[in-house]
C-alpha positions as CSV (number, residue, x, y, z in Angstrom):
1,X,31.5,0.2,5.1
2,X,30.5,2.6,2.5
3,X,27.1,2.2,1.7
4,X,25.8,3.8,-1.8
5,X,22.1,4.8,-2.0
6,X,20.4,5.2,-5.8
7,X,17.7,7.3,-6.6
8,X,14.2,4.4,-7.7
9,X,13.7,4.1,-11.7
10,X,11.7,1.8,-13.6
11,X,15.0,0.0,-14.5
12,X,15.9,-1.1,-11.2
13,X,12.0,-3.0,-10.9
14,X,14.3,-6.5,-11.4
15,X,16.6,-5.8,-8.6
16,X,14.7,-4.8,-6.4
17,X,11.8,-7.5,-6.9
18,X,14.4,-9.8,-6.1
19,X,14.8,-8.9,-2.7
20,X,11.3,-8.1,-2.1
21,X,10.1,-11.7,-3.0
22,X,11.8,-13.0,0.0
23,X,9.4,-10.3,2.5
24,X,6.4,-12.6,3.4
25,X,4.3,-10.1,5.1
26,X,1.4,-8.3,4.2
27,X,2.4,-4.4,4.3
28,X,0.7,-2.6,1.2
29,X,4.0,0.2,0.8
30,X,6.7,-2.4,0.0
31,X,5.5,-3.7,-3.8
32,X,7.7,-2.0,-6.4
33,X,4.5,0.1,-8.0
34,X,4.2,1.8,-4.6
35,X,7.5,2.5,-3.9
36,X,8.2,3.7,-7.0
37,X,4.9,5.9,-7.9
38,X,5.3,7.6,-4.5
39,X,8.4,8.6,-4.1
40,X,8.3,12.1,-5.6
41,X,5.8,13.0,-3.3
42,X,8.2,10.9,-0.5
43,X,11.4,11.0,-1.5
44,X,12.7,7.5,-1.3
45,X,16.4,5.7,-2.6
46,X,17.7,2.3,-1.9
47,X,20.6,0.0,-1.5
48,X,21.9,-3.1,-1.5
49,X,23.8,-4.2,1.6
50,X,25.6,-7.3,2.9
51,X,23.0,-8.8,0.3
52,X,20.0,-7.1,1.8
53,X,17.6,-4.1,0.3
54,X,17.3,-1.2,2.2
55,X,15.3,1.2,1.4
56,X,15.7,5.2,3.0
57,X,13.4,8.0,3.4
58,X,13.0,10.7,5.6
59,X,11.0,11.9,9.1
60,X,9.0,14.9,8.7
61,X,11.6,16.6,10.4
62,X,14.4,15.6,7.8
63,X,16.2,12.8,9.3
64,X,17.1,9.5,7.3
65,X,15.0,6.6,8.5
66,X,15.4,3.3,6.6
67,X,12.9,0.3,6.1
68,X,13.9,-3.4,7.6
69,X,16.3,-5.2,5.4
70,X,15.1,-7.3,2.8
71,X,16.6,-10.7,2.5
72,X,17.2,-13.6,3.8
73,X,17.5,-13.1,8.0
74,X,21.2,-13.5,8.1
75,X,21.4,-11.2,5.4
76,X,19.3,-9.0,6.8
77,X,21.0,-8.9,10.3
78,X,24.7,-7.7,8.8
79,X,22.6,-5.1,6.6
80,X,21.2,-4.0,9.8
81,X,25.1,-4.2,11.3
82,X,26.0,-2.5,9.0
83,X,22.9,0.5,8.8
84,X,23.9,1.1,12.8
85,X,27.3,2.2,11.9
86,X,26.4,4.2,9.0
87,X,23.8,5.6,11.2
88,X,26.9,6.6,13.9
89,X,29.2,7.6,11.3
90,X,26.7,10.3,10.4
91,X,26.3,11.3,13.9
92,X,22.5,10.2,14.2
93,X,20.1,7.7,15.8
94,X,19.0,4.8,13.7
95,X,15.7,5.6,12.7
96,X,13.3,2.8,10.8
97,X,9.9,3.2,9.7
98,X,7.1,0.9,8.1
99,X,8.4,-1.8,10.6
100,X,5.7,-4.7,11.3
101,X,5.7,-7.1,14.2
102,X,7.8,-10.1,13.1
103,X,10.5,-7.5,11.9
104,X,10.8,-6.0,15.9
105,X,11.1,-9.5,16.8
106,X,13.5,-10.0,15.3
107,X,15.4,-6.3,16.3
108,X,14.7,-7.2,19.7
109,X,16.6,-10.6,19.8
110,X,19.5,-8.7,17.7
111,X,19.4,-5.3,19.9
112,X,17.7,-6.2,22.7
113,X,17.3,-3.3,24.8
114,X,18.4,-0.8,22.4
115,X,15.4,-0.6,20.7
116,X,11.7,1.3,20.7
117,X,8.7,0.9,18.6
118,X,5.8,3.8,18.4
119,X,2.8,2.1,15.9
120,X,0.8,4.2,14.3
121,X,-3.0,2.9,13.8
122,X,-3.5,5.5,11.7
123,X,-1.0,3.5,8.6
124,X,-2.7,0.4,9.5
125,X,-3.1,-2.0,6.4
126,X,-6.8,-3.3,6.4
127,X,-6.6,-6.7,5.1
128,X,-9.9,-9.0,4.2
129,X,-11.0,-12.7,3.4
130,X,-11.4,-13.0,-0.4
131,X,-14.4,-14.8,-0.4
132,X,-15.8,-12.5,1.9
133,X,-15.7,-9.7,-0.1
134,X,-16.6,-11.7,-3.2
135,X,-20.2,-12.5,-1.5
136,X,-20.6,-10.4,1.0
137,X,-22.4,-13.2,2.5
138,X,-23.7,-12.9,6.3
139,X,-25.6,-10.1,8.3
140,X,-22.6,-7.6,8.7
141,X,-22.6,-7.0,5.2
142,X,-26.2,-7.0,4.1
143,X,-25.7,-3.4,3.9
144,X,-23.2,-3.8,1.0
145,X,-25.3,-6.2,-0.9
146,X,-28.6,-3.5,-0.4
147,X,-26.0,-1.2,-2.1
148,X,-24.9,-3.5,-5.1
149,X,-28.2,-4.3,-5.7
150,X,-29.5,-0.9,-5.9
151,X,-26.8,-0.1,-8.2
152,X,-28.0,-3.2,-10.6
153,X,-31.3,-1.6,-10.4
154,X,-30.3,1.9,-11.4
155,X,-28.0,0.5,-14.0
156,X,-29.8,-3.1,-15.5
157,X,-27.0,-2.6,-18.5
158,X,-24.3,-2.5,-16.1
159,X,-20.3,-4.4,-17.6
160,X,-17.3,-4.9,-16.0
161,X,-13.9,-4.8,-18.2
162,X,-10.4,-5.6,-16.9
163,X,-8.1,-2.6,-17.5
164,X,-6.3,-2.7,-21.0
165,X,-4.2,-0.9,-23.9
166,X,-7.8,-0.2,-25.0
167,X,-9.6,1.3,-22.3
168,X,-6.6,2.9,-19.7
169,X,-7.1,6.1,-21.3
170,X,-11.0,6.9,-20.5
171,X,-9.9,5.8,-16.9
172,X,-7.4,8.6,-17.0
173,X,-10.2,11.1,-18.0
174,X,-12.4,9.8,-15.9
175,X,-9.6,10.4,-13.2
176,X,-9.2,13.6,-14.2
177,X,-12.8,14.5,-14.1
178,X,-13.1,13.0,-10.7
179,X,-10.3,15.2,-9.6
180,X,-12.0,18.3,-10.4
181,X,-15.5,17.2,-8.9
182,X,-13.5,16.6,-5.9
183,X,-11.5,19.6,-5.4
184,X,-8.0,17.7,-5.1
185,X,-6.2,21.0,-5.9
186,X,-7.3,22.5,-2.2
187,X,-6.1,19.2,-1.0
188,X,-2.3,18.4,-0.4
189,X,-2.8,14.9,0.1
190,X,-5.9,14.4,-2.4
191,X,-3.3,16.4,-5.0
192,X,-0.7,13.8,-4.2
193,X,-2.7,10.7,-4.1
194,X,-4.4,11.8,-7.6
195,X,-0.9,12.2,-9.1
196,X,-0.2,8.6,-8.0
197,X,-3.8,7.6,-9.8
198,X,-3.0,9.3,-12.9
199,X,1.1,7.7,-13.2
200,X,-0.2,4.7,-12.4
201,X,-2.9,4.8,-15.6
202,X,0.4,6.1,-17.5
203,X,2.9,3.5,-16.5
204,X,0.1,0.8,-16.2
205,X,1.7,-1.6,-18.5
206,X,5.1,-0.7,-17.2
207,X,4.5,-1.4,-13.9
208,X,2.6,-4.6,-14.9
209,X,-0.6,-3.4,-12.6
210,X,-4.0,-5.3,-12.6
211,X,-7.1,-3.0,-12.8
212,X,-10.8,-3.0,-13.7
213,X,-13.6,-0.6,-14.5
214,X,-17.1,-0.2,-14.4
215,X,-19.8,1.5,-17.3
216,X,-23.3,1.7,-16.8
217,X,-23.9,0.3,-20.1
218,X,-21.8,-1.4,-23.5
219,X,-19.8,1.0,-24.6
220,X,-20.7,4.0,-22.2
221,X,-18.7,6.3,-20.3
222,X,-16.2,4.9,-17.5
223,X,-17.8,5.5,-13.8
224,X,-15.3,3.6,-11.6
225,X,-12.1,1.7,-12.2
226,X,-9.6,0.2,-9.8
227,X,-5.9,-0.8,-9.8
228,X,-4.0,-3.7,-7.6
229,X,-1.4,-6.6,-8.2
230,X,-0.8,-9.6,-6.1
231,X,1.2,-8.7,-2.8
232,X,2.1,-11.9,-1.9
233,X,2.0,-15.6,-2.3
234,X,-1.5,-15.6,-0.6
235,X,-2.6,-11.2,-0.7
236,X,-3.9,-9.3,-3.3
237,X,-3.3,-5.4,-2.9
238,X,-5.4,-2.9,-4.2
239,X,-3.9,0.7,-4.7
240,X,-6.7,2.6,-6.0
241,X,-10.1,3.0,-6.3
242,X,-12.0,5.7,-8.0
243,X,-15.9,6.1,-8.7
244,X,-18.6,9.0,-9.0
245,X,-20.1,9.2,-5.7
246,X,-23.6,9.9,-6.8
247,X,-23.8,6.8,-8.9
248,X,-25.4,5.1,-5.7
249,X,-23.6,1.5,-5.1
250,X,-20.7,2.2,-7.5
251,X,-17.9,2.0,-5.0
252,X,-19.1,-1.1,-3.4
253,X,-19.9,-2.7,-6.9
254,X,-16.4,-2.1,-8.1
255,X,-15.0,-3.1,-5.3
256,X,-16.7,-6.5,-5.3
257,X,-16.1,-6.4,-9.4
258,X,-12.4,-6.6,-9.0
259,X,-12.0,-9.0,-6.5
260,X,-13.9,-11.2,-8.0
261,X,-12.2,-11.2,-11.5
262,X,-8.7,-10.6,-10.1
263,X,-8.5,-11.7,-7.0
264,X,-9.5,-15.5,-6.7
265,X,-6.3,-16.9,-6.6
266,X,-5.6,-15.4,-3.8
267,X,-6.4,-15.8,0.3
268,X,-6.6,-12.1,1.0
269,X,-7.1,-8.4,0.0
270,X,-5.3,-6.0,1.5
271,X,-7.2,-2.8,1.0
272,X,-4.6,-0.5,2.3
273,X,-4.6,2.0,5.4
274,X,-7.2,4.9,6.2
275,X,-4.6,7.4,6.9
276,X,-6.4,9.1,10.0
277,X,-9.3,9.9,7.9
278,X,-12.6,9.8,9.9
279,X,-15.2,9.1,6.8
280,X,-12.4,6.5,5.0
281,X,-11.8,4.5,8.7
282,X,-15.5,4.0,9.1
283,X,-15.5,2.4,5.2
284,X,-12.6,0.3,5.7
285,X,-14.3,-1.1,9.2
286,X,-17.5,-1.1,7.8
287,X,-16.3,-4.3,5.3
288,X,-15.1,-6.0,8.5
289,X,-11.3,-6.9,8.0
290,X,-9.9,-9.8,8.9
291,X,-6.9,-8.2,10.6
292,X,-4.9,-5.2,10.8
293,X,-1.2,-5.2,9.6
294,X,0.6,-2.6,12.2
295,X,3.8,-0.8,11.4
296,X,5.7,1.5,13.3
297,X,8.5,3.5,13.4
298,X,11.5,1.9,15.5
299,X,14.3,4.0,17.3
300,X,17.3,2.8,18.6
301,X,20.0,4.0,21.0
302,X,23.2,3.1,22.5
303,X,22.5,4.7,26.0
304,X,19.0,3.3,26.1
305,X,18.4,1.5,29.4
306,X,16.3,-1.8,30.2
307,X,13.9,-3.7,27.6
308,X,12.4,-2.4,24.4
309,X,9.4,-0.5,24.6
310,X,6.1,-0.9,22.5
311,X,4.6,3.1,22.1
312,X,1.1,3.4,20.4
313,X,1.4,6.5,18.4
């Protein structure tokens, strides 16, 4: 079977949305924004096969590795057919990356023991109780409602505006000033994730985001701002979060801001992963979540012996 990937534009949003509607879980990396935004930075195409999106990237190292099949499970199982012989007919291993835990289930019974799965805690999805983050409520976070209210202190004039045709552009400069206070330039992964900040403010009504920001007072300069869109039928997921770290309280404020204005309607926040980074793990924990989506990175051979194996990366 010939299989035809394309390179990810805003044109293909309906397409692939189509397929993506029929994933239920919680992973922050499959929503169309995210795929598309970072894919310069990861270069990423996609497919449709046996009426199932696929989407391919590549392993440090160079080597294709494709995401689980999008679709509805029989679908997805003669996509997945159909990957393992493209996968031989280019004289490689399947590889598969950002798998979660009901999608190696389902490998399993299909290739049972042909397959391994190495999860990596360090692309963990940290996902949160709405109301929990809209009141903070309880002892565990009495620390985060010291900090809000010091920030109402410091700022008594304090607003809140959802993101807009009106305002997008002082969140871009505010971005851009944050950048430089930040020193995302000696960075490779600060410089990548600041580009994805700054194309999301550019595409924002494109890519139909949700965002809000923060000002100290009417009409005053932006100091935070934040960008997300439902997930899921019951997730919220926010992308980006931005604030001056020495207006105290100001990432916790617009943090609770946000959910609270966009994120009612919805069960859950996912907040994303820490990506291995000491001082962002210990924020992320520090809020308490919920759960923890895993993924993982799946290999599969035809000489493997015995069951599947679960690796912790």
């Amino acid at each position: 079977m010939e299989i035809s990937f394309k390179k990810i534009g805003l044109e293909d949003r309906e397409q692939i949305d189509q397929y993506l509607k029929k994933k239920t879980y919680r992973s922050c990396e499959l929503v169309f924004p995210n795929i598309y935004l970072w894919s310069r930075k990861y270069p990423t195409d996609f497919a449709v096969v046996e009426d199932a999106l696929v989407f391919r990237g590549y392993s440090d190292e160079g080597e294709p590795s494709i995401t689980f099949p999008a679709g509805e499970p029989e679908q997805a199982h003669k996509a997945m057919d159909a990957m393992v012989e493209w996968f031989r007919a280019q004289g490689k291993e399947l590889r598969m990356h950002l798998v979660q835990e009901q999608e190696f289930a389902l490998l399993k019974e299909w290739y049972p023991g042909r397959l391994q799965i190495a999860y990596n805690r360090d692309a963990a999805d940290y996902v949160y109780e709405t109301e929990k983050l809209t009141t903070l409520a309880g002892k565990k976070l009495h620390g985060k409602r010291n900090h809000i209210n010091k920030f109402k202190e410091g700022n008594p004039d304090w607003v809140y505006e959802p993101i807009g045709e009106a305002n997008v552009e002082e969140c871009f400069q505010m971005a851009l000033k944050w950048r430089e206070e930040t020193g995302c330039e000696e960075d490779e992964e600060k410089r990548a994730e600041i580009c994805v900040t700054l194309n999301a403010l550019r595409l924002f009504r494109e890519l139909n985001l949700k965002g809000g920001l923060l000002r100290t007072a009417p009409g005053g300069e932006v100091i935070a701002f934040t960008i997300g869109e439902p997930l899921n039928a019951d997730t919220f997921v926010v992308h980006i979060e931005k604030a001056f770290a020495e207006i105290q309280g100001a990432y916790p404020m617009i943090n609770q801001q946000f959910v609270t204005h966009e994120a009612q309607d919805f069960q859950y926040v996912n907040r994303e992963e820490d990506t291995g980074a000491e001082g962002l793990r210990k924020a992320k924990l520090s809020y308490h979540p919920a759960f923890l989506v895993e993924k993982g990175v799946v290999t599969y051979s035809e000489t493997r012996n015995g069951g599947s194996e679960n690796d912790e990366d």
